[in-house]
N, C-alpha and C positions, 0 to 999 in steps of 0.2 A: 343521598348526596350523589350528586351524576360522578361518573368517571373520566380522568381527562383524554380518555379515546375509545371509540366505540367497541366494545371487545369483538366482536366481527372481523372489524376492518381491522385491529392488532394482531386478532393468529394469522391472518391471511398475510400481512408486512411481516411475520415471523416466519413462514413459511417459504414468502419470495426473497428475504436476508439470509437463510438458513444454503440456502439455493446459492447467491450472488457471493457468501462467504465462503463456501468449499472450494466457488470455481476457481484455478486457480490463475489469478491475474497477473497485472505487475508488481502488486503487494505484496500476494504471495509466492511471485516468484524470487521478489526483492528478499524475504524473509529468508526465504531457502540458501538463496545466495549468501547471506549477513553471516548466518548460523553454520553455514560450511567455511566459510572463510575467517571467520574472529569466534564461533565460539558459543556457548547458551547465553551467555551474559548478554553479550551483544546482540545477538536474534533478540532475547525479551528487552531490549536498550532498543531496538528496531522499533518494535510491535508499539511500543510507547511514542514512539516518534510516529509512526504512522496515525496510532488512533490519536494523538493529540493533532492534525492536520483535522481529522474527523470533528474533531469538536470545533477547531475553525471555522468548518464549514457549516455545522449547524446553527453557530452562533449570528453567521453571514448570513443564513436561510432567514433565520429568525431577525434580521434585518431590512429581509428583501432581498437579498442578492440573487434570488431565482428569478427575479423581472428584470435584474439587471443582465444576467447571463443571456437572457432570451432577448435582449434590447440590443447588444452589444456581443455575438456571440465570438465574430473574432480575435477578439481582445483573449477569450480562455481558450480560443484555441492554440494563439500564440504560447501561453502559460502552460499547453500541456507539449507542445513541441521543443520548448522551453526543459522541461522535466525529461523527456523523453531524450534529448541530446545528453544531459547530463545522463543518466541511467546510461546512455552508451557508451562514454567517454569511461564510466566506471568497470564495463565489461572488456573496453578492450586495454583498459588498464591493467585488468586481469590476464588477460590472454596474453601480454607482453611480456608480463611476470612472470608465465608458465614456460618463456623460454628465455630468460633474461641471467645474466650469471648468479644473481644475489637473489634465486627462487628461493629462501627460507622458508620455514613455517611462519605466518603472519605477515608475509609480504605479500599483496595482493593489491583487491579490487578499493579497497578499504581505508588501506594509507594514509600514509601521507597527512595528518592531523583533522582528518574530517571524522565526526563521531558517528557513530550508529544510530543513535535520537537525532541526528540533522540530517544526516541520509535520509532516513524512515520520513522526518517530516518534508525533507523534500520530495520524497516518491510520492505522497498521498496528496500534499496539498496540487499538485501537477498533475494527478492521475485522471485522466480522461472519464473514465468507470466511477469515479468519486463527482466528478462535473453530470456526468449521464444521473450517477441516483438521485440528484438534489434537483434536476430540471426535468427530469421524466418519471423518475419511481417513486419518488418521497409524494410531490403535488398532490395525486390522484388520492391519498391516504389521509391528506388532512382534512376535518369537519371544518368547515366556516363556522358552526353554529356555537363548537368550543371552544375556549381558550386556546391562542397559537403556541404560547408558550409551554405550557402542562403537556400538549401533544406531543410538540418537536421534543420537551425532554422524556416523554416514555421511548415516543422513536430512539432516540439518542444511548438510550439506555440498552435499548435492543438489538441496534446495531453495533455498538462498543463491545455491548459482550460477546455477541457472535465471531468479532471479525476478530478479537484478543483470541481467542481460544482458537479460529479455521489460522490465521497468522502465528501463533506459538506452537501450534500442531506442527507450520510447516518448517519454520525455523530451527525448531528444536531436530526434528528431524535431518536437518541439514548438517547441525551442529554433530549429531551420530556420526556421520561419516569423517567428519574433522578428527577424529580421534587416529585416524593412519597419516595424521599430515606431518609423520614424522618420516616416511617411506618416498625418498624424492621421486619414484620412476609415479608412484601414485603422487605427490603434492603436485607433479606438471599438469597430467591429467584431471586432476579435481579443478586445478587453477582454471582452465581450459575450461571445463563445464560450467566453474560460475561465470566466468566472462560469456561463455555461450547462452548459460541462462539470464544475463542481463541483458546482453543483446536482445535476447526475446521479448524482454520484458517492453525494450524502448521498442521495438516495432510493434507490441500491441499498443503500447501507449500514443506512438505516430498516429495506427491505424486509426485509431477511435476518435482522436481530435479531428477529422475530414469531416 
């Protein structure tokens, strides 16, 4: 019974996702953010919301949206400039809080009734890095000769778990440091860094959509 991808070409896409999920992106820097600011719950409420953006886009691949992205590429670049303003707007939401009178613990970038899972899925489904895998890394690894579907879901399966475990490594790690966010001279400063690291996160995200 054939396998639905050539094991070849599988450890070498384990290899280049093992790679693309450590580095860390605006996911992972989204994750870090979520996790210092609301908490473990909410980093893995993230992670969920991100990889399920992932599945969207697999489900899209598997429809063609990779000849539509290269047909029409202005259209997602708008879509990640689009994510990328928002990812800003959350950072300097942050940095406002860090000198605002009502700094609390759990006032932040986060607020204001938006969840951790619609964050997360807005960071990925917008993510520039998520548009570059699907029209440049993913193509090269599919066989014509096997089934599209059995492929896309081993990929799928390969990239979920990779990017759950490099995403809850960095979130969780976030969520460590939340634990002095009772210390106002540290919660200004923490507030400060996530808004600094969201910022970062929308200027990779800008950068990448050009």
């Amino acid at each position: 019974m054939d396998l639905p991808v050539d094991p070849a070409r599988y450890v070498t896409f384990l290899g280049v996702m093992a790679v693309m999920a450590i580095t860390p992106g605006p996911a992972n820097l989204f994750a870090i953010a979520t996790g210092a600011q609301k908490g473990k719950a909410a980093a893995l409420t993230g992670v969920l919301g991100m990889n399920s953006a992932t599945l969207v886009w697999f489900a899209a691949a598997a429809l063609g949206l990779g000849a539509l992205i290269l047909a029409f590429p202005q259209v997602f670049h708008l879509l990640a400039y689009a994510g990328a303003a928002y990812i800003a707007w959350l950072g300097i939401k942050a940095l406002l809080g860090a000198f605002g009178k009502d700094a609390e613990p759990g006032h932040g970038a986060f607020k204001q009734g938006k969840s951790a899972y619609l964050d997360g899925f807005t960071v990925q489904i917008a993510n520039p890095k998520a548009i570059l895998f699907f029209t440049a890394v993913l193509p090269p690894f599919l066989d014509p000769q096997r089934p599209l579907a059995a492929q896309l879901a081993a990929f799928a399966a390969a990239t979920i778990s990779m990017d759950v475990l490099s995403m809850s490594a960095y979130g969780l790690g976030g969520a460590a440091l939340a634990r002095r966010m009772s210390e106002p001279r540290f919660r200004r400063g923490f507030s400060i860094m996530v808004g600094l690291l969201l910022l970062t996160a929308a200027v990779l995200m800008a950068g990448k959509a050009r």
